[in-house]
VEXGUTI-958858 format. One record per residue: residue number from 0; residue in three letters; z, x, y of N, C-alpha, C, CB in turn. Coordinates in Angstrom, 2 decimals, decimal comma, m for minus. Atoms other than C-alpha are relative to their C-alpha. Glycine has a CB too. Layout:
N
<node NUM; ALA; <Z; X; Y>; <Z; X; Y>; <Z; X; Y>; <Z; X; Y>>
...
This chain:
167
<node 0; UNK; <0,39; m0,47; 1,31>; <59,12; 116,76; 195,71>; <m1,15; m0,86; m0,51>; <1,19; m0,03; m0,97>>
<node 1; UNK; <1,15; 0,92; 0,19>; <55,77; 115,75; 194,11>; <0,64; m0,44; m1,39>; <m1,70; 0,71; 0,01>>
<node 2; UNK; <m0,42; 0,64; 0,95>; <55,61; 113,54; 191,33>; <m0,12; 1,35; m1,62>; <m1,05; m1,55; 0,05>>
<node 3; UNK; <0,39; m0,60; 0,87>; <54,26; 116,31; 188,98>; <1,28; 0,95; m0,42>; <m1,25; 0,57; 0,40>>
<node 4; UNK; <m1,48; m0,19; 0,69>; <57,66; 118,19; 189,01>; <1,23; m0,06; m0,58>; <0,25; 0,13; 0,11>>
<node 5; UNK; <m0,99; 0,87; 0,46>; <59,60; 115,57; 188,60>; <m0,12; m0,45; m2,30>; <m0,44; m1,61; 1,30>>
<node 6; UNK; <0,44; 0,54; 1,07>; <57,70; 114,68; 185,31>; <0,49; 0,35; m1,33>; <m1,16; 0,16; 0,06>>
<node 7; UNK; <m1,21; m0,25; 1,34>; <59,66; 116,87; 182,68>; <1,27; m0,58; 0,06>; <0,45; 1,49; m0,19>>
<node 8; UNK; <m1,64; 0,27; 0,08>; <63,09; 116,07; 184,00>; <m0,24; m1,84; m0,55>; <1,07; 0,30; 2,04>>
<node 9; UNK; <0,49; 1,56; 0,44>; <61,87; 112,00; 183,23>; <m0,26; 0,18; m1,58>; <m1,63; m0,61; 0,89>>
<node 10; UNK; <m0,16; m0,44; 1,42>; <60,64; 113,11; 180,22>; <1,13; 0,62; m1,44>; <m0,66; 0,71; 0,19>>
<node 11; UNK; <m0,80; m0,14; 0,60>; <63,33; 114,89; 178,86>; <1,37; m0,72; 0,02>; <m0,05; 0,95; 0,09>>
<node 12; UNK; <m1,04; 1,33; 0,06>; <65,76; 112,19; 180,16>; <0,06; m1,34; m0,97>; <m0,14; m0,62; 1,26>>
<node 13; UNK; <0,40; 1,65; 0,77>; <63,96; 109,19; 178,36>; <0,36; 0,81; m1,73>; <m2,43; m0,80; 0,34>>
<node 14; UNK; <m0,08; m0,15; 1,05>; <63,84; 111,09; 175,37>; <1,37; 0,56; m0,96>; <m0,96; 0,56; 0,02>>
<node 15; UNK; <m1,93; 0,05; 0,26>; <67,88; 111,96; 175,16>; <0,74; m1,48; m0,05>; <0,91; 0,83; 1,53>>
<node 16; UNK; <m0,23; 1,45; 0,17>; <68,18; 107,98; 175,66>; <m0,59; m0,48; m1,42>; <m0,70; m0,81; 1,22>>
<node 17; UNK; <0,15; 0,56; 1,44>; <65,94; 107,20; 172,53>; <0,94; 0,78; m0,82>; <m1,53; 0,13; m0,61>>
<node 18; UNK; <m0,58; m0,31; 1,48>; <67,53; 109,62; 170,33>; <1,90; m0,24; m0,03>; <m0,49; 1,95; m0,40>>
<node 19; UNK; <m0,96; 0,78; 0,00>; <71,14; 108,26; 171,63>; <0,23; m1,46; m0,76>; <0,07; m0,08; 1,11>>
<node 20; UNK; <0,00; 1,75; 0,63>; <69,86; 104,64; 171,03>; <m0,13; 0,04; m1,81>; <m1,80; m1,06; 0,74>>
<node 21; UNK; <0,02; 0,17; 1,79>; <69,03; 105,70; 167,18>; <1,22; 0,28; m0,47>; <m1,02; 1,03; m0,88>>
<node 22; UNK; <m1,55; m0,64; 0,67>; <72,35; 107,48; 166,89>; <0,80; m1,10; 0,04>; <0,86; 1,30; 0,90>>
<node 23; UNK; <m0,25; 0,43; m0,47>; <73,79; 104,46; 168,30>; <m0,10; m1,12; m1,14>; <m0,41; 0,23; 1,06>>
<node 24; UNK; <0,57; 1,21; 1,22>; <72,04; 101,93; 165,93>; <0,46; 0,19; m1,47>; <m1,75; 0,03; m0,16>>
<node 25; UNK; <m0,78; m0,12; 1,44>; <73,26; 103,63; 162,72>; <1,05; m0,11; m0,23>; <m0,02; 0,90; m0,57>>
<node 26; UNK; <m1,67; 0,27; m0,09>; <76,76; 104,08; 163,56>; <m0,11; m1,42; m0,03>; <0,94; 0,59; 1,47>>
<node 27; UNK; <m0,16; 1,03; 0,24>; <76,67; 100,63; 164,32>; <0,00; m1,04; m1,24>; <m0,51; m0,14; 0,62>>
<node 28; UNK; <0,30; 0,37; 1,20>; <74,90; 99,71; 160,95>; <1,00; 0,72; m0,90>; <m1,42; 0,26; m0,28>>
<node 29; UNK; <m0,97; m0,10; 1,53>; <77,35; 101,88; 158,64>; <1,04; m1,00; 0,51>; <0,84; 1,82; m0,52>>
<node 30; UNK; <m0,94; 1,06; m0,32>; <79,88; 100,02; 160,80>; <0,33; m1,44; m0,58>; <m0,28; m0,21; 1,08>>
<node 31; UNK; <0,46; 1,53; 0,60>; <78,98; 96,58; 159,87>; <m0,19; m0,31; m1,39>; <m1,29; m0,39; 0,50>>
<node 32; UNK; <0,06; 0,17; 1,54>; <78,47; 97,71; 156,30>; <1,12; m0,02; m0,54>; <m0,68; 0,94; m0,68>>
<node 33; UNK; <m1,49; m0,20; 0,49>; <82,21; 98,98; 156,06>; <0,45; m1,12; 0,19>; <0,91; 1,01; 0,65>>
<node 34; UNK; <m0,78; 1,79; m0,46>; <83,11; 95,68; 157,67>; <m0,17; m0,98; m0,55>; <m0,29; m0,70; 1,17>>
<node 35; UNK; <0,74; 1,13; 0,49>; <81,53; 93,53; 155,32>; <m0,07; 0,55; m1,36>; <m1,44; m0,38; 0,73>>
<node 36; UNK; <m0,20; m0,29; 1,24>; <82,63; 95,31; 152,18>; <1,25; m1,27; m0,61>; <0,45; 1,69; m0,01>>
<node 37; UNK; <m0,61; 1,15; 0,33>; <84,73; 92,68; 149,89>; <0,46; 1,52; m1,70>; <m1,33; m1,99; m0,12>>
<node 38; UNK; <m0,80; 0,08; 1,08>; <87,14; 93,38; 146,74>; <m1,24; 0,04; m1,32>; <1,04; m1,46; 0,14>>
<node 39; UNK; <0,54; 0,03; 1,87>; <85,18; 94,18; 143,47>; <m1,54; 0,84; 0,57>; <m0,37; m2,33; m1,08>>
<node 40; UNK; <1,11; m0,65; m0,82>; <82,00; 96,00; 145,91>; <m0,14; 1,25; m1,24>; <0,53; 0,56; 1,89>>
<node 41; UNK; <m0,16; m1,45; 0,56>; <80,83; 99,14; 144,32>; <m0,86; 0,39; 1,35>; <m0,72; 0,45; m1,82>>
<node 42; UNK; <0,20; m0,98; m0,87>; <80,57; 101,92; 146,68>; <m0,10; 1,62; m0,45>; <1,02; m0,21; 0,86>>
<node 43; UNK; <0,15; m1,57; 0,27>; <79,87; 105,71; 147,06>; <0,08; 0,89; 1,20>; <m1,37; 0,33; m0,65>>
<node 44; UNK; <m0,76; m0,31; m1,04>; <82,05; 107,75; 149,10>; <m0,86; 1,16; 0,64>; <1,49; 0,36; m0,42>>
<node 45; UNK; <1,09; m1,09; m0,84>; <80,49; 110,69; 151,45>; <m0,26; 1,19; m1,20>; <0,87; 0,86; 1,71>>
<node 46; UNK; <m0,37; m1,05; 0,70>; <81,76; 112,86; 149,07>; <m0,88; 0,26; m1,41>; <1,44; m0,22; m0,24>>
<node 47; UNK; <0,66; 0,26; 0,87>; <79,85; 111,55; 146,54>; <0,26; m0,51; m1,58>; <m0,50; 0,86; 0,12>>
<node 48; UNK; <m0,64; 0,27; 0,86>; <82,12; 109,46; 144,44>; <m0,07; m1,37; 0,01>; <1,08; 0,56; 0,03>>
<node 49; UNK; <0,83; 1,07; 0,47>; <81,17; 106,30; 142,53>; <1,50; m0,84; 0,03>; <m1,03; 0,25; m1,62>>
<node 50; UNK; <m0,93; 0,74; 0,69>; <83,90; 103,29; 142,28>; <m0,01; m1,39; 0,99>; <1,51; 0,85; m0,17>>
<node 51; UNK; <m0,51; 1,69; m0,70>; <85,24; 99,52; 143,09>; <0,88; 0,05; 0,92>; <0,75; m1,08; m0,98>>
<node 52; UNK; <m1,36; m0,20; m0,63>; <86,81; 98,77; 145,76>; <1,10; m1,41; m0,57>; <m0,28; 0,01; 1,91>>
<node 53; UNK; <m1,26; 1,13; 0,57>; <89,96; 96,55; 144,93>; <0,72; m0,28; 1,59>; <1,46; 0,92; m1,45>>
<node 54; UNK; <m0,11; 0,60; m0,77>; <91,26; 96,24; 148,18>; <m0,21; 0,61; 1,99>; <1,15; m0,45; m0,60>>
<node 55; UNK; <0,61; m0,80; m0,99>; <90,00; 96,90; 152,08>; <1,45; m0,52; 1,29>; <m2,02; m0,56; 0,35>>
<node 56; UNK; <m0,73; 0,15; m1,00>; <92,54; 97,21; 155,20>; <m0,85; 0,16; 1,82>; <1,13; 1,10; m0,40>>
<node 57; UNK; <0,55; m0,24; m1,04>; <91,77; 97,63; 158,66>; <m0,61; 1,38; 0,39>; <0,80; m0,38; 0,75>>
<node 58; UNK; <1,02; m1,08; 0,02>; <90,88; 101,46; 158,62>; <0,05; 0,70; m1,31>; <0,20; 1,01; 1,15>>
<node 59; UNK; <0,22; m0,23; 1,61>; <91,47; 102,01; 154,86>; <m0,35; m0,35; m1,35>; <0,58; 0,17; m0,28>>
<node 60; UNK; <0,71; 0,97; 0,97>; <89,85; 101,10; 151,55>; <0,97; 0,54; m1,04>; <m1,83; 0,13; m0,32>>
<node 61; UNK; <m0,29; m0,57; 1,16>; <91,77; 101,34; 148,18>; <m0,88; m0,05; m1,10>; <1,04; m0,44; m0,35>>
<node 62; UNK; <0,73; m0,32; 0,70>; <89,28; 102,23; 145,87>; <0,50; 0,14; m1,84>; <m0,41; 1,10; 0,77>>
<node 63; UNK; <m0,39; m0,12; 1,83>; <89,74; 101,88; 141,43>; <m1,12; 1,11; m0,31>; <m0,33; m1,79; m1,20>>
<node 64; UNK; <0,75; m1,18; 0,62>; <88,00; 104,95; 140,10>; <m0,58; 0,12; m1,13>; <0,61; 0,90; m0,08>>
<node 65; UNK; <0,09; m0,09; 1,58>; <88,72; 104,09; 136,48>; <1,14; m0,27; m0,33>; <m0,40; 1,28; m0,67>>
<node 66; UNK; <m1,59; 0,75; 0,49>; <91,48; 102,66; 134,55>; <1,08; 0,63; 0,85>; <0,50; 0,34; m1,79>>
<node 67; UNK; <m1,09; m0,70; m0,51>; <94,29; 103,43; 136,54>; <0,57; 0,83; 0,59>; <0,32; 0,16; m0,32>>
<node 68; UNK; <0,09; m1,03; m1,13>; <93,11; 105,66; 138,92>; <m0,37; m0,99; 1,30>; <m1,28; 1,28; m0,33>>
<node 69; UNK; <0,38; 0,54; m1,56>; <93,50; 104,11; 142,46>; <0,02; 1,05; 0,96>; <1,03; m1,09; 0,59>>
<node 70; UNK; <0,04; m0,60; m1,50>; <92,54; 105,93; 145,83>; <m0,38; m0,73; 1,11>; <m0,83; 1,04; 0,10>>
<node 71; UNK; <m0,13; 0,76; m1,40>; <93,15; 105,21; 149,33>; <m0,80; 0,79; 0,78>; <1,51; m0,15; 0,67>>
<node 72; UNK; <1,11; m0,87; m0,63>; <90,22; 106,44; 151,27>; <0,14; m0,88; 1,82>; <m1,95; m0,26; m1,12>>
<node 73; UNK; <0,13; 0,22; m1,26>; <89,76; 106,30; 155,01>; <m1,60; m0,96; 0,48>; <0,15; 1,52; 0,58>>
<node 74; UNK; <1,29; 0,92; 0,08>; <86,69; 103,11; 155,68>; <m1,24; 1,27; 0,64>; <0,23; m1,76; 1,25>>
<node 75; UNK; <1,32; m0,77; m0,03>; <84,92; 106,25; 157,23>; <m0,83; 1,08; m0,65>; <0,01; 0,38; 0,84>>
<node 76; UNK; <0,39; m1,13; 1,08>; <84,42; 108,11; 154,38>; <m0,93; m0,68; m1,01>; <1,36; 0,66; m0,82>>
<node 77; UNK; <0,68; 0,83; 0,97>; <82,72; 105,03; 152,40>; <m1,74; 0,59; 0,23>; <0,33; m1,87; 0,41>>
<node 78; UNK; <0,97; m0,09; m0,58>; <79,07; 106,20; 152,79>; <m0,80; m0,79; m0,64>; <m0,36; 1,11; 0,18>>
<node 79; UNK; <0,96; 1,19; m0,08>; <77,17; 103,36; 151,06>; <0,49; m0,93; m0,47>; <m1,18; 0,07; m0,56>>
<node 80; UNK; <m0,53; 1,32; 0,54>; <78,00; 99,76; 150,03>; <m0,97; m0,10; m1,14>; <m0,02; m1,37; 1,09>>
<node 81; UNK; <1,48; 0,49; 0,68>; <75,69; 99,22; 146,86>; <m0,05; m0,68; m0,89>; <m0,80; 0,83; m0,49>>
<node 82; UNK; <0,18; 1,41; 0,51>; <74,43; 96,35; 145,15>; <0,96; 0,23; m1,63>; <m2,02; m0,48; m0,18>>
<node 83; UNK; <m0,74; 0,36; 1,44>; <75,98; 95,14; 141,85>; <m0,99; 0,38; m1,24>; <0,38; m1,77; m0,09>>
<node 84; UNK; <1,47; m0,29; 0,92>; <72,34; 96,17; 140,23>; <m0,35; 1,39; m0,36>; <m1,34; m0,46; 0,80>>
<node 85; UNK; <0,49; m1,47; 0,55>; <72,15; 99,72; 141,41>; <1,53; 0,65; m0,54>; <m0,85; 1,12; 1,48>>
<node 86; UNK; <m1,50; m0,68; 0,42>; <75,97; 100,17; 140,88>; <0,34; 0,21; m1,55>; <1,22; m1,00; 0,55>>
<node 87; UNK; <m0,26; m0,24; 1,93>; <75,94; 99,40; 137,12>; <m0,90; 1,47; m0,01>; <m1,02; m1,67; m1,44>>
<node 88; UNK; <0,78; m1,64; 0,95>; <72,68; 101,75; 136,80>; <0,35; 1,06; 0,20>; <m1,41; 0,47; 0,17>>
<node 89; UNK; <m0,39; m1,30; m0,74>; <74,46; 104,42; 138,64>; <0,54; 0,22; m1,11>; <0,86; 0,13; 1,38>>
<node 90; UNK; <m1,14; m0,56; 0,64>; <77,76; 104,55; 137,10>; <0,25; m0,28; m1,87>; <1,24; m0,67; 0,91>>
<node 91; UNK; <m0,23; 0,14; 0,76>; <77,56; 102,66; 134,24>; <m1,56; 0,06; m1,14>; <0,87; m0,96; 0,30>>
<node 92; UNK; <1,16; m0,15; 0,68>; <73,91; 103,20; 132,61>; <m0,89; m0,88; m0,36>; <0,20; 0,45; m0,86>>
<node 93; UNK; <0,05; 1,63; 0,49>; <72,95; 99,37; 132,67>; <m1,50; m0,11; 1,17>; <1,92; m1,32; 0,53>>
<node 94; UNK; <0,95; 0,22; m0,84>; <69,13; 98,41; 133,42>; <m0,37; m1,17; m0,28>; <m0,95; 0,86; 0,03>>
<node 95; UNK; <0,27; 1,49; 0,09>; <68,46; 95,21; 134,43>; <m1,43; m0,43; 0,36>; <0,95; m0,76; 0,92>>
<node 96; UNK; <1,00; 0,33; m0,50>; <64,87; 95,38; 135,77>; <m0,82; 0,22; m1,31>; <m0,32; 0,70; 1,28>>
<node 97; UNK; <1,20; m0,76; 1,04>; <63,38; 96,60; 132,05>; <m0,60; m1,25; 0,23>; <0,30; 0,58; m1,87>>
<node 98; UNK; <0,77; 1,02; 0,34>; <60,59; 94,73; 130,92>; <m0,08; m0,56; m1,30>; <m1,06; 0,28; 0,32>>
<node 99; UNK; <m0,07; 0,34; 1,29>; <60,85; 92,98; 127,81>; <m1,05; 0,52; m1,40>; <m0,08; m1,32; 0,22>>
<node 100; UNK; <1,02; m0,14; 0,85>; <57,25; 93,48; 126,76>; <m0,23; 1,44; 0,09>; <m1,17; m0,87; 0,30>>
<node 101; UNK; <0,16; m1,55; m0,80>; <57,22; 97,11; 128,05>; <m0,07; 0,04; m1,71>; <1,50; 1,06; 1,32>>
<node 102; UNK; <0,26; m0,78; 1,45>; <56,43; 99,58; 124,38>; <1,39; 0,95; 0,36>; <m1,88; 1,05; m0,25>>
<node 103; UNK; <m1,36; m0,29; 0,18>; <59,93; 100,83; 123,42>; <m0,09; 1,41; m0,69>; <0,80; m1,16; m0,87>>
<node 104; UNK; <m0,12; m1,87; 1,05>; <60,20; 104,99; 121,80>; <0,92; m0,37; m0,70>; <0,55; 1,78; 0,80>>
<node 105; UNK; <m1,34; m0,27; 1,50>; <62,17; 104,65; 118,41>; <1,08; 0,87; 0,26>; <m0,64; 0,84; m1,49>>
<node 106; UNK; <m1,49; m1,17; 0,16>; <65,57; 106,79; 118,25>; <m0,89; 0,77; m1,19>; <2,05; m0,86; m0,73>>
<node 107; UNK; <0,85; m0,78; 1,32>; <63,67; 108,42; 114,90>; <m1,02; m0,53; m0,50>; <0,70; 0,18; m1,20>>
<node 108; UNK; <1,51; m0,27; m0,07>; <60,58; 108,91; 113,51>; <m0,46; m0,69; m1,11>; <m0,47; 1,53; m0,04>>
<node 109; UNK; <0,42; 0,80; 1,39>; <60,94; 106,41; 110,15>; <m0,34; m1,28; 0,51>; <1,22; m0,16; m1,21>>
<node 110; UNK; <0,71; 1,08; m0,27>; <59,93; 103,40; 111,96>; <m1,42; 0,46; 0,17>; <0,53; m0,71; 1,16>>
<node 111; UNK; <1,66; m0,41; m0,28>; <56,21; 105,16; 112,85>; <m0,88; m0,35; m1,24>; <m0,22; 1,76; 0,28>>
<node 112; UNK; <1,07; m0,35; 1,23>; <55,44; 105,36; 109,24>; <m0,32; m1,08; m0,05>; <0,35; 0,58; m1,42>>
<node 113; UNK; <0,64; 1,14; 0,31>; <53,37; 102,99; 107,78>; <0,97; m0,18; m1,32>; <m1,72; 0,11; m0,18>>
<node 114; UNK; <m0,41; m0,30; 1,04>; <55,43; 102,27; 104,85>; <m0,63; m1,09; m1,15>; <1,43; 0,10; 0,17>>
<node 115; UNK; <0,29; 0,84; 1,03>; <53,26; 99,85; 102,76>; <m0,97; 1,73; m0,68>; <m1,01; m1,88; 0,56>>
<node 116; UNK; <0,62; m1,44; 0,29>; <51,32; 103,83; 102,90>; <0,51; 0,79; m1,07>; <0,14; 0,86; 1,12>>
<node 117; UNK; <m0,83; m0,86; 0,77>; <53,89; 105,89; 101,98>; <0,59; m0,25; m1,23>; <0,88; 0,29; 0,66>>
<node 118; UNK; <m0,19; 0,49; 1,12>; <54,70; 103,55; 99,13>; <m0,50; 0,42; m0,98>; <m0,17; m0,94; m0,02>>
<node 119; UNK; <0,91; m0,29; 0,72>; <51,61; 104,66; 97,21>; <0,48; 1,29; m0,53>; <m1,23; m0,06; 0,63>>
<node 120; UNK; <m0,18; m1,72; 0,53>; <52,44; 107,26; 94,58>; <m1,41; 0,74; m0,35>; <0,99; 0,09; m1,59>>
<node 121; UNK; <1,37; m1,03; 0,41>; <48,84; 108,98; 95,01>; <0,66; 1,09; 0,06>; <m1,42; 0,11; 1,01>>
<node 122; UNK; <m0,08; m1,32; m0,59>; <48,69; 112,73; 94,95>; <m0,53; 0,08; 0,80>; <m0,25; 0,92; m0,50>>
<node 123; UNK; <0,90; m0,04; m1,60>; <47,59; 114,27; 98,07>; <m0,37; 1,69; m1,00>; <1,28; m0,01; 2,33>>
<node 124; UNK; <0,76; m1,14; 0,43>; <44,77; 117,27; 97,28>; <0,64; 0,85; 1,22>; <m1,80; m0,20; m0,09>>
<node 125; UNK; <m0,56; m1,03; m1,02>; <46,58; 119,93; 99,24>; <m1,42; 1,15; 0,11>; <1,70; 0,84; m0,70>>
<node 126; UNK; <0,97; m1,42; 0,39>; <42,82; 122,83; 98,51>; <0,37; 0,34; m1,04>; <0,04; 1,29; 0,84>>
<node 127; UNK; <m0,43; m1,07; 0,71>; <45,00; 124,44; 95,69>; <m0,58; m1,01; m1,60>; <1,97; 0,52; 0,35>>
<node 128; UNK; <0,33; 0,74; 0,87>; <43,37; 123,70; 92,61>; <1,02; 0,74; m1,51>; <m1,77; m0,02; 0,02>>
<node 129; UNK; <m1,01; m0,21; 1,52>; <45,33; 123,94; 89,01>; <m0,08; 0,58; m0,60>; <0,18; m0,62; m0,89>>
<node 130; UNK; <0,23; m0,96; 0,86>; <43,66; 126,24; 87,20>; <0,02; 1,40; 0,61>; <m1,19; m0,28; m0,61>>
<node 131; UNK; <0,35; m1,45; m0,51>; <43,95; 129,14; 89,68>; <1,62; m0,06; 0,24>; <m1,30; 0,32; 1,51>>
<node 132; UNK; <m1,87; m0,06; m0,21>; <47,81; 130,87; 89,76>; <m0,02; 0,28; 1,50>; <1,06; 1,52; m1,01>>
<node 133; UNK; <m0,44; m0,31; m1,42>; <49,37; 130,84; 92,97>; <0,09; 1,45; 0,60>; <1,30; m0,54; 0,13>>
<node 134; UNK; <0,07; m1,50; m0,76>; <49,26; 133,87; 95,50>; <1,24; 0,40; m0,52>; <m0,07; 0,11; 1,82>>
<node 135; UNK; <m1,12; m0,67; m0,35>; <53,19; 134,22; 95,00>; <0,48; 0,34; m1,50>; <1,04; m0,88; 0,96>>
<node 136; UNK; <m0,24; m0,16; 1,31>; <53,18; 133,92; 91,23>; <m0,33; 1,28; m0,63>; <m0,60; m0,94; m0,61>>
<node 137; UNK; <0,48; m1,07; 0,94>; <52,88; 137,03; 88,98>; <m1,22; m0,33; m0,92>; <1,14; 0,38; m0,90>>
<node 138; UNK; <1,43; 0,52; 1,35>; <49,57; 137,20; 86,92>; <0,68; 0,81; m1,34>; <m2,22; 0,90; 0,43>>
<node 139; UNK; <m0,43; m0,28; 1,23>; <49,91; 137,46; 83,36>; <m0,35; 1,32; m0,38>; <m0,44; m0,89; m0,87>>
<node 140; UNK; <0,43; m1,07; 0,61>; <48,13; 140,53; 82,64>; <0,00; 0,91; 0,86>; <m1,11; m0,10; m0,57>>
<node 141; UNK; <0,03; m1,05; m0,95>; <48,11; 143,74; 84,85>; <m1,46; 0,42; 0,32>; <0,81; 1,17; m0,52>>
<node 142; UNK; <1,20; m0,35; m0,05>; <45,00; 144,30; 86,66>; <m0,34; 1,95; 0,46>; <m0,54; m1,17; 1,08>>
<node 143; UNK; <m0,25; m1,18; 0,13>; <43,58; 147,60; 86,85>; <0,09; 0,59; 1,78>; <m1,18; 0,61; m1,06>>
<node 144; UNK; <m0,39; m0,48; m1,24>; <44,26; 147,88; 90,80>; <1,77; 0,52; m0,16>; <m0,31; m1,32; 1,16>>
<node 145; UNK; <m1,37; m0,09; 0,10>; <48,25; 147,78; 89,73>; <m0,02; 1,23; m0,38>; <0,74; m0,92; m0,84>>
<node 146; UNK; <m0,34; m1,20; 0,27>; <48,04; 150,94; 88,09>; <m0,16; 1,15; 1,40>; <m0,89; 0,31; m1,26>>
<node 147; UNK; <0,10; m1,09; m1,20>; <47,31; 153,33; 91,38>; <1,00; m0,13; 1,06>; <m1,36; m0,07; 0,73>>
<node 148; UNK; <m0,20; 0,50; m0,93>; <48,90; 151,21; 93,58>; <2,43; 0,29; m0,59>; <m1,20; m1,82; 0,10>>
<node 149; UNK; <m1,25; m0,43; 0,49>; <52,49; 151,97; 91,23>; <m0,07; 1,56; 0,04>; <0,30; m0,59; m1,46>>
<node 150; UNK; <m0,01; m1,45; m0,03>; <51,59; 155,78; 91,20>; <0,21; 0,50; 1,56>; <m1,42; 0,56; m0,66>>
<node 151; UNK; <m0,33; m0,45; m1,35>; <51,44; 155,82; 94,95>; <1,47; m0,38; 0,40>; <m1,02; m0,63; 1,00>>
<node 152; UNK; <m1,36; 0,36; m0,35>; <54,83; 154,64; 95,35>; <0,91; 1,22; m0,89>; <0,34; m1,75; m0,48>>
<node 153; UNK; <m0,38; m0,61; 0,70>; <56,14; 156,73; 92,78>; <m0,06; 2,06; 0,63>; <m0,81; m0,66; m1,22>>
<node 154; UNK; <0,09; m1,17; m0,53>; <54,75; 159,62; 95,09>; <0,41; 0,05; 1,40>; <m1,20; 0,42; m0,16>>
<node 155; UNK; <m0,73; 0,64; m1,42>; <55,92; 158,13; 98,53>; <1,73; 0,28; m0,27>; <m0,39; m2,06; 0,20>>
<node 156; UNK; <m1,74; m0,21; m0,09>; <59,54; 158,30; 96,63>; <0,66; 1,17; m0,65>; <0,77; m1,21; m0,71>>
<node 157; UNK; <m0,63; m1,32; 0,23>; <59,29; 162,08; 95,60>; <m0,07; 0,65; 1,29>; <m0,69; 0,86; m1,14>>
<node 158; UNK; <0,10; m0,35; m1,19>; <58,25; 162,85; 99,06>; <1,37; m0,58; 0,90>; <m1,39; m0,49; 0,44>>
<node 159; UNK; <m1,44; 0,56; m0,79>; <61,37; 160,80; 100,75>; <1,43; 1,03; m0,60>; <0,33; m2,04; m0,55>>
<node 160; UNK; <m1,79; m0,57; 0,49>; <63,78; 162,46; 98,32>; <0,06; 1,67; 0,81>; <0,25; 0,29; m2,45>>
<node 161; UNK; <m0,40; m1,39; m0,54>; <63,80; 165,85; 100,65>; <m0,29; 1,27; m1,09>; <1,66; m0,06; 0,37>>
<node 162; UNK; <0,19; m1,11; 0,74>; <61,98; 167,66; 97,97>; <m0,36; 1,58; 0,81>; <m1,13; m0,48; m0,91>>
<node 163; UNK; <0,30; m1,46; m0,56>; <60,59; 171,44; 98,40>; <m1,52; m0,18; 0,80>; <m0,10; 1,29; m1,44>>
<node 164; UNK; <0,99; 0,35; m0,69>; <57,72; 169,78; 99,99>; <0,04; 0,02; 1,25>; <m0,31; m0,95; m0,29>>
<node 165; UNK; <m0,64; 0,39; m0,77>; <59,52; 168,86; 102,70>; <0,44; 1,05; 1,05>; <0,83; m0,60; m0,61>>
<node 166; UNK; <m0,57; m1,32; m1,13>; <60,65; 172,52; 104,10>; <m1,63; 0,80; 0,59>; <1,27; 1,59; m1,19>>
């Protein structure tokens, strides 16, 4: 056989060995992580459940959930060991990396004001000046558009009433 036929079966041999050796290397690594979990750890199960462990056996972990919830989980169900840093921010909402000087967003919007500002009893010129009546106000006197503008209604509501117009 020449070498040139041989050259896939080599090929596809070597490359069933690397992707063994990676499969190989992780197992090993969660391995070593389960094995090297300790009492008070926070973890997060495959399942995708947040808690302490309280105490670890040879293939089982008892896990605290929350006051007074203990579970006994199987060590191969643990799927990550995680730090004491990201475990607060996970479960419990706790950030320890802020920055002190970082610019902070108010809860509400009365710290923004200026309030030595808002102190000032100026008026503010809104356009509307004082001597002219408001759009919503009645004018005092009836102008002579009102008169037509009441007759057309007055004929809009003999026409609605189903007069002899109407047949």
């Amino acid at each position: 056989m020449s070498l040139v036929t041989l050259l896939p079966f080599i090929v596809l041999i070597g490359a069933m060995f690397l992707m063994t050796r990676s499969a190989k290397k992780k197992q090993q690594q969660a391995a070593t992580m389960r094995n090297e979990m300790q009492p008070g750890t926070g973890v997060r199960t495959i399942g995708g459940m947040y808690a302490t462990v309280k105490e670890v056996n040879d293939d089982t972990v008892l896990l605290d959930a929350g006051p007074g919830v203990e579970l006994l989980f199987a060590k191969n169900a643990i799927g990550a060991v995680l730090s004491d840093d990201e475990y607060n921010r996970i479960v419990h909402g706790i950030e320890h990396d802020l920055k002190s000087d970082a610019d902070v967003v108010p809860d509400d919007a009365s710290s923004l004001i200026d309030t030595d500002a808002a102190s000032d009893d100026k008026s503010v010129d809104l356009g509307k000046k004082a001597d002219e009546p408001a759009a919503d106000e009645p004018a005092d006197e009836p102008t002579a558009d009102a008169a037509p503008a009441e007759a057309k209604t007055d004929e809009q509501a003999k026409k609605s009433d189903g007069g002899s117009e109407a047949k």
